[in-house]
C-alpha positions in Angstrom: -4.0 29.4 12.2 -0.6 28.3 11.0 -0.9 24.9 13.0 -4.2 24.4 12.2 -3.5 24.0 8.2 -1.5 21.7 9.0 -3.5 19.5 11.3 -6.6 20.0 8.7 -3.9 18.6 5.9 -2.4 15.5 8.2 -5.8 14.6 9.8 -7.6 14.6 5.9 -4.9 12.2 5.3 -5.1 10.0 8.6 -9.0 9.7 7.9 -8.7 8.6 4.6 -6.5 5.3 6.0 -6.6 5.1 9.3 -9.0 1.7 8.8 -6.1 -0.2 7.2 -3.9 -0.3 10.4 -5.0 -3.1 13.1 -3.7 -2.8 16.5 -0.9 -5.3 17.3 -1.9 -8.8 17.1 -2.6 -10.2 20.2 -1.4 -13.8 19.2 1.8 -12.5 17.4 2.7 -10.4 20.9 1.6 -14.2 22.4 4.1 -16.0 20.6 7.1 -13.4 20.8 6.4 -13.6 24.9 6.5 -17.4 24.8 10.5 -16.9 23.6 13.3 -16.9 26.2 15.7 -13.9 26.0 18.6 -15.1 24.4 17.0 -18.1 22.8 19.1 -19.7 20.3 16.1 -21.5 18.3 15.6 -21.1 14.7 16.2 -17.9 13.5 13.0 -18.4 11.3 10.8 -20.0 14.0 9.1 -15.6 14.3 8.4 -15.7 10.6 6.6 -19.4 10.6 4.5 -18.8 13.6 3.2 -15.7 12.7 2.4 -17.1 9.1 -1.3 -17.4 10.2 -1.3 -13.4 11.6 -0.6 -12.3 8.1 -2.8 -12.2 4.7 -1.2 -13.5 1.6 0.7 -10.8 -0.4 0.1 -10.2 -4.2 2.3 -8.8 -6.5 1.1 -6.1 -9.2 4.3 -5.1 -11.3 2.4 -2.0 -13.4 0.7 -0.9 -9.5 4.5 -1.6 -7.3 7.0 -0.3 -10.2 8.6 2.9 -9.2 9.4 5.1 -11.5 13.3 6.2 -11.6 12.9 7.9 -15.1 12.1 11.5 -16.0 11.0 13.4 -13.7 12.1 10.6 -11.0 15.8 10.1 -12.7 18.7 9.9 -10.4 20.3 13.7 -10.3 23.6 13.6 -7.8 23.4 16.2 -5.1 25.3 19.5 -5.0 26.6 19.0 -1.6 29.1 21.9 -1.9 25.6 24.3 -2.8 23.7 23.3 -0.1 22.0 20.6 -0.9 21.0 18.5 2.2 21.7 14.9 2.5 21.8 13.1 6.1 21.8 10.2 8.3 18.8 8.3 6.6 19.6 6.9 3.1 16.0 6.6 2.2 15.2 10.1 2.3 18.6 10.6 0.7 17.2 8.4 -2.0 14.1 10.0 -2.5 15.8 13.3 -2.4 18.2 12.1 -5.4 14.9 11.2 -7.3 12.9 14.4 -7.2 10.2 12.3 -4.9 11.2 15.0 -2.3 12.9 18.7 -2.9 16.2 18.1 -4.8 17.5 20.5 -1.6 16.7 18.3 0.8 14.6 20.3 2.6 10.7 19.4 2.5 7.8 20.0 4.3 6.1 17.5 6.5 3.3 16.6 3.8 5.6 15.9 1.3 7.8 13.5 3.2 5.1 12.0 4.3 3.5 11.2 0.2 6.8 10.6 -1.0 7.6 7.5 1.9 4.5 6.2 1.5 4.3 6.3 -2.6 7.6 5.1 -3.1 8.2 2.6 -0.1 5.0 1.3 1.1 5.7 3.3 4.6 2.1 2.9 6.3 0.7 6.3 7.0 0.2 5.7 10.6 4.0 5.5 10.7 5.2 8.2 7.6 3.1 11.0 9.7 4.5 10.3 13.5 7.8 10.0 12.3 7.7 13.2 9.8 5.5 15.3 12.7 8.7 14.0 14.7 10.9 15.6 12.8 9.3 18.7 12.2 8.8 19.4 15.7 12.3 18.5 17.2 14.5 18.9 14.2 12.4 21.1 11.7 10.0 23.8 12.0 6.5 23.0 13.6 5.3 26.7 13.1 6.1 28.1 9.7 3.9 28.3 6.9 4.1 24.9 5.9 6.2 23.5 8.0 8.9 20.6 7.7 12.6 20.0 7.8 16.1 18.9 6.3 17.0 15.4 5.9 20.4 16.6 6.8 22.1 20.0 9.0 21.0 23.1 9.8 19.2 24.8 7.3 16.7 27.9 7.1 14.5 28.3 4.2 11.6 30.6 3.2 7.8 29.1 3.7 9.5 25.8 5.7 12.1 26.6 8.3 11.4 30.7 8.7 8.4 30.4 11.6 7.9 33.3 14.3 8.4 32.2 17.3 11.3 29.6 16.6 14.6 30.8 18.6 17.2 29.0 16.1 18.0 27.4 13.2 16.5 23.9 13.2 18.9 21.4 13.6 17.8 18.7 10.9 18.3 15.3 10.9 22.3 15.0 11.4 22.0 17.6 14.0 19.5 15.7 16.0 21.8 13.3 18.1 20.1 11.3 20.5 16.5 13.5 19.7 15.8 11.4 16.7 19.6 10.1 15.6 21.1 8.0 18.0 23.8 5.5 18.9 24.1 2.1 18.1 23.2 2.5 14.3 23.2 -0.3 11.7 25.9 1.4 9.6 26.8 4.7 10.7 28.5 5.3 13.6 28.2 6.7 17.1 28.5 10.7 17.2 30.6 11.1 19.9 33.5 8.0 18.6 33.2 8.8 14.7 33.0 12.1 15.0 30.3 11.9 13.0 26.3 10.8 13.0 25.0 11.2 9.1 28.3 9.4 6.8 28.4 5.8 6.5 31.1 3.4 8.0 32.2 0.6 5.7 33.0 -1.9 8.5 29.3 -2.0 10.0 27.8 -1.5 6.4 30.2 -4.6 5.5 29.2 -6.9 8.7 25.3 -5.6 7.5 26.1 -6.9 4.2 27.5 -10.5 5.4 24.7 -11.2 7.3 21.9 -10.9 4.8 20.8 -13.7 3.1 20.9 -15.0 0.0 17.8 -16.2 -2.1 15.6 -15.7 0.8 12.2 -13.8 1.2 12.9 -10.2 3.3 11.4 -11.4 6.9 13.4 -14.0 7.1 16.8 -12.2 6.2 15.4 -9.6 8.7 15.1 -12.2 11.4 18.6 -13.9 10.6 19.9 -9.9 11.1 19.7 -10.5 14.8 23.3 -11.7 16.4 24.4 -8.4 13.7 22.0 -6.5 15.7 23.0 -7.6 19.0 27.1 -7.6 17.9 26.0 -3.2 17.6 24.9 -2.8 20.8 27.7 -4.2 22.5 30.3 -2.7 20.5 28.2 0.7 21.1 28.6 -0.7 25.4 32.8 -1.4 24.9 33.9 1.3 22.1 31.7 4.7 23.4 31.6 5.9 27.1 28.9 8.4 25.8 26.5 5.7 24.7 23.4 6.5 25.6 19.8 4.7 24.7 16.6 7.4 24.4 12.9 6.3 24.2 13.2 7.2 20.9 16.4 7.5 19.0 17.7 4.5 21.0 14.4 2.3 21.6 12.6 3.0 18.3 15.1 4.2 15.7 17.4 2.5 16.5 16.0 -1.1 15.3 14.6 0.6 12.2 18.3 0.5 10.7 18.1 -3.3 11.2 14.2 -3.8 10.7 13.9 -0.6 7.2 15.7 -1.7 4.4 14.7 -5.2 4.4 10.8 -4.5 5.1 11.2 -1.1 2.7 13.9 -1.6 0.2 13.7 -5.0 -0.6 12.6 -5.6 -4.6 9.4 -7.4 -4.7 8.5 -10.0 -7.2 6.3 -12.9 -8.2 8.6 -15.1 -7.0 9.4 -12.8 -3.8 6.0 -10.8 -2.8 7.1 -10.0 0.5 10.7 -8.5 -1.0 14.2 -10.0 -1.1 17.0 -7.6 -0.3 19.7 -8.8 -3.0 23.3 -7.1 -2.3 23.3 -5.1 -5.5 19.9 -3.6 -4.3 21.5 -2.9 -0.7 24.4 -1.5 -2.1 22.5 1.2 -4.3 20.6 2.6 -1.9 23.6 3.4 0.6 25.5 4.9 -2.3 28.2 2.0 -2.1 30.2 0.7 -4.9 32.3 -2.0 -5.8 33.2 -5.9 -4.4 32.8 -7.3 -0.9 36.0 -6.2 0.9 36.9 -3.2 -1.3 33.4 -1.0 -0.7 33.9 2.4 -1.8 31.6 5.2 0.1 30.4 8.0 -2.0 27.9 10.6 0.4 25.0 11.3 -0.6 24.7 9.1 -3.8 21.8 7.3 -2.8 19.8 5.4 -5.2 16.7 3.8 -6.0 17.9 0.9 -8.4 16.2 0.6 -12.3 13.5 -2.1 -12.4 12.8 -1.5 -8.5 9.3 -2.3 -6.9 8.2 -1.4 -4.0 5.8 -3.4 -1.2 2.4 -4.6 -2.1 -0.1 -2.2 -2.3 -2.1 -2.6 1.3 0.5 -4.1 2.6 2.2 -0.8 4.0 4.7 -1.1 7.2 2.9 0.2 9.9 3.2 0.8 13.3 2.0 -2.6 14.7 4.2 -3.9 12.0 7.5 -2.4 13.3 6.8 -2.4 16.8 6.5 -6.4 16.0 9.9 -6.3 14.3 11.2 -4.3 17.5 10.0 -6.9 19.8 11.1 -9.7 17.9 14.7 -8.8 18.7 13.9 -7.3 22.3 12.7 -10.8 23.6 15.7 -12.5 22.7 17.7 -9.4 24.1 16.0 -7.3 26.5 18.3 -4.7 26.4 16.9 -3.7 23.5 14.3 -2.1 25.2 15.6 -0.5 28.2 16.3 2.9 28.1 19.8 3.6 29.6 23.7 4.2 28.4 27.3 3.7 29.9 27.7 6.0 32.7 31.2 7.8 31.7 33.2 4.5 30.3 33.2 1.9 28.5 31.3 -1.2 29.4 29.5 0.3 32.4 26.0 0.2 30.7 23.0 0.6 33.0 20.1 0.7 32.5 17.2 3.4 33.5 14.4 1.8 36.3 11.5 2.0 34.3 9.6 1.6 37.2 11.0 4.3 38.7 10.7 6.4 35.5 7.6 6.1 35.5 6.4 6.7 38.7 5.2 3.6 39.1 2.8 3.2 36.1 5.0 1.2 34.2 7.3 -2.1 34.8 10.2 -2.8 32.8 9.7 -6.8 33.1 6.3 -6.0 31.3 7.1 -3.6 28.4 6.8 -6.6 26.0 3.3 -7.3 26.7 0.2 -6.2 24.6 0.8 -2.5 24.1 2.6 -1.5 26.5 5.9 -0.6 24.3 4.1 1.6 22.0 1.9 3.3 25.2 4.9 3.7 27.3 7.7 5.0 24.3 4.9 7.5 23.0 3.7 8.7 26.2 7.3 9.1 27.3 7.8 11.1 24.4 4.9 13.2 25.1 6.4 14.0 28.9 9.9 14.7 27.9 9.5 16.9 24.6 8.5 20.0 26.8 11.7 19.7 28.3 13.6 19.5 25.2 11.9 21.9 23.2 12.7 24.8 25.4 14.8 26.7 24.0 14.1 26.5 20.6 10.3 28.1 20.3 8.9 30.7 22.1 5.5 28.8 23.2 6.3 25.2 23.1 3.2 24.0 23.6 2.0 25.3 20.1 4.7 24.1 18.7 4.5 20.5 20.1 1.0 20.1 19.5 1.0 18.7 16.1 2.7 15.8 17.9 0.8 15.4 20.5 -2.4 15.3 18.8 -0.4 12.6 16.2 0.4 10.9 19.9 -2.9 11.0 21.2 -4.4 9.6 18.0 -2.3 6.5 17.9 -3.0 5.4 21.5 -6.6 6.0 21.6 -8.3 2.4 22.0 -5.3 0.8 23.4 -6.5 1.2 27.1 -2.9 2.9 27.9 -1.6 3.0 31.5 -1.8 6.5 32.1 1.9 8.5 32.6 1.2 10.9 34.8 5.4 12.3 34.8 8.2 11.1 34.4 11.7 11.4 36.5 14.3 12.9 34.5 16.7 13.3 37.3 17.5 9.3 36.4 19.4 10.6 33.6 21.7 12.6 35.3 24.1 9.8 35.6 24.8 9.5 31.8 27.5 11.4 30.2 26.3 11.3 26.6 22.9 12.2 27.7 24.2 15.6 29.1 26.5 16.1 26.4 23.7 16.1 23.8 21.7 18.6 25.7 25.0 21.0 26.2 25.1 20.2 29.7 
């Protein structure tokens, strides 16, 4: 009964949209494929061609203002009390701006009306992610179920199910489940010695490379050689560095791809966002001049006179998987699923072929939808596996997901992943090390 109040709740809300989100466009994936790997055209030559893909965006300054006043004004957290902030500084944000429980612990529906209110998060994409989290890092089963945007926590009503064997990690206990290596500005768990705090000399290098003056997809596409200049340093700096389907493959990029497509300001003059340094600064809690950033955890903020994206013109899961591949076919790496294999600069990289049992081909992951049919159903084949352990009957706990899963892949004609060979991990160090091994 539990689990089926929530369905009834998230399947209301992925009726009421679920029109507004188009499949990926087959001549955008047309025009990514016709790029070499490791082309070093025009960093802007994505954004032009795909010009005719995309319908004009408007700006509505009374419909895209978000409120930071009242109700909505910035309140510090009480870190030392309890209060939950964690690796993702939008949540943190939203956390610091009552748009989500001041604790930092919400449940599932919430997150989901608070990303998509503020930030223009498509729906498609706000409920996967937050029935992500709620499974692996939250609690699927309670009464209304959800988690903490940063450690462990139990709370009454969200994180107190029967039948959950521990407390739930959150997000800054989730490494390599929904946190992972290879971040935009935080740093890998097992070098830092942390996952969830920021590190000034990535958040410094992120703040170099965006541009000036210029409209958000094009400072996202010029935030490639930063993107790539992550990975390796993940490769030569962690011998634990491992890759996951999804903390590696998908969450990964949204680092890079997030705050220019979500916290951009939007204008007349810029309807598709501009990402101006004071912006970027506020909402990773950083202070001061270039070269003499100050950290401050948790301070997150949603800057005065901020607006969000155009209304119907939410980040979806087409959208980001087409921000994914735009790096991925100038670096294929950024799609295989792998690590270094006990030091530094040995990275190797899973068979996906293998993997899969033969359904699907690493060469090919690019191509129409197989990325998305491939990372979910992965996903899908692996969570059993991680979730034991934590709930008594996995399989009610997981199926909130899975229907989510099986929702976004029906009508994409999805190879069909039968299993999946887990043993290939075996050779990866950090893998084994997350899991307690």
């Amino acid at each position: 009964m539990k689990q089926s109040i929530l369905l009834i709740i998230l399947t209301s809300l992925w009726t009421l949209h679920v029109a507004a989100f188009p499949r990926l466009n087959a001549e955008a994936i047309q025009h990514l494929l016709k790029r070499q790997p490791g082309s070093k055209g025009c960093p802007f030559a994505h954004d032009k061609a795909l010009k005719q893909t995309k319908r004009a965006v408007g700006f509505d300054p009374v419909a895209q203002r978000v409120s930071t006043t009242g109700q909505h004004a910035f309140v510090p957290p009480n870190l030392a009390a309890g209060d939950k902030r964690g690796p993702c500084p939008g949540l943190n944000a939203l956390a610091n701006h009552g748009y989500l429980p001041h604790n930092g612990i919400a449940p599932a529906t919430t997150i989901i009306q608070a990303v998509t209110q503020a930030y223009g998060l498509g729906l498609d994409l706000a409920t996967f992610l937050a029935l992500y989290g709620t499974v692996f890092d939250g609690d699927s089963l309670s009464l209304t179920p959800g988690y903490s945007i940063g450690g462990p926590a139990t709370l009454d009503g969200i994180l107190s199910g029967t039948g959950i064997l521990r407390t739930p990690s959150g997000l800054t206990g989730s490494h390599n489940n929904y946190e992972g290596d290879t971040s935009a500005t935080r740093g890998d768990l097992y070098v830092a010695g942390n996952d969830d705090l920021l590190q000034l000399a990535p958040f410094q290098q992120y703040y170099d490379a965006l541009l000036d003056n210029t409209p958000a997809p094009q400072q996202y596409s010029a935030l490639f050689r930063f993107r790539q200049a992550r990975f390796n340093y993940s490769i030569e700096t962690n011998p634990y560095f491992f890759f996951p389907q999804f903390a590696g493959v998908l969450v990964a990029p949204a680092g890079f791809a997030f705050p220019p497509a979500m916290m951009s300001n939007h204008s007349a003059q810029y309807p598709q966002g501009y990402l101006d340094k004071e912006t970027f600064k506020s909402f990773f809690a950083v202070s001061g001049k270039s070269g003499g950033f100050k950290y401050q955890p948790g301070y997150e903020r949603i800057p005065d006179n901020w607006y969000r994206r155009a209304i119907g013109d939410d980040y979806t899961i087409p959208g980001f998987l087409l921000d994914v591949l735009q790096f991925a076919t100038q670096d294929p790496r950024l799609l295989s699923v792998g690590g270094n294999t006990g030091t530094t600069n040995s990275y190797t990289a899973v068979d996906v072929t293998a993997l899969s049992k033969g359904v699907f081909n690493g060469a090919t992951l690019a191509q129409g939808n197989n990325l998305q049919c491939f990372i979910f159903q992965l996903i899908q084949a692996e969570a059993p596996g991680v979730l034991t352990g934590i709930y008594e009957d996995v399989t009610k706990a997981l199926q909130p997901l899975v229907d989510n899963i099986n929702s976004n892949l029906q009508g994409l004609a999805c190879p069909q992943l039968m299993g999946v060979d887990q043993s290939l991990y075996d050779k990866y160090p950090g893998y084994k090390k997350a899991k307690g091994v």
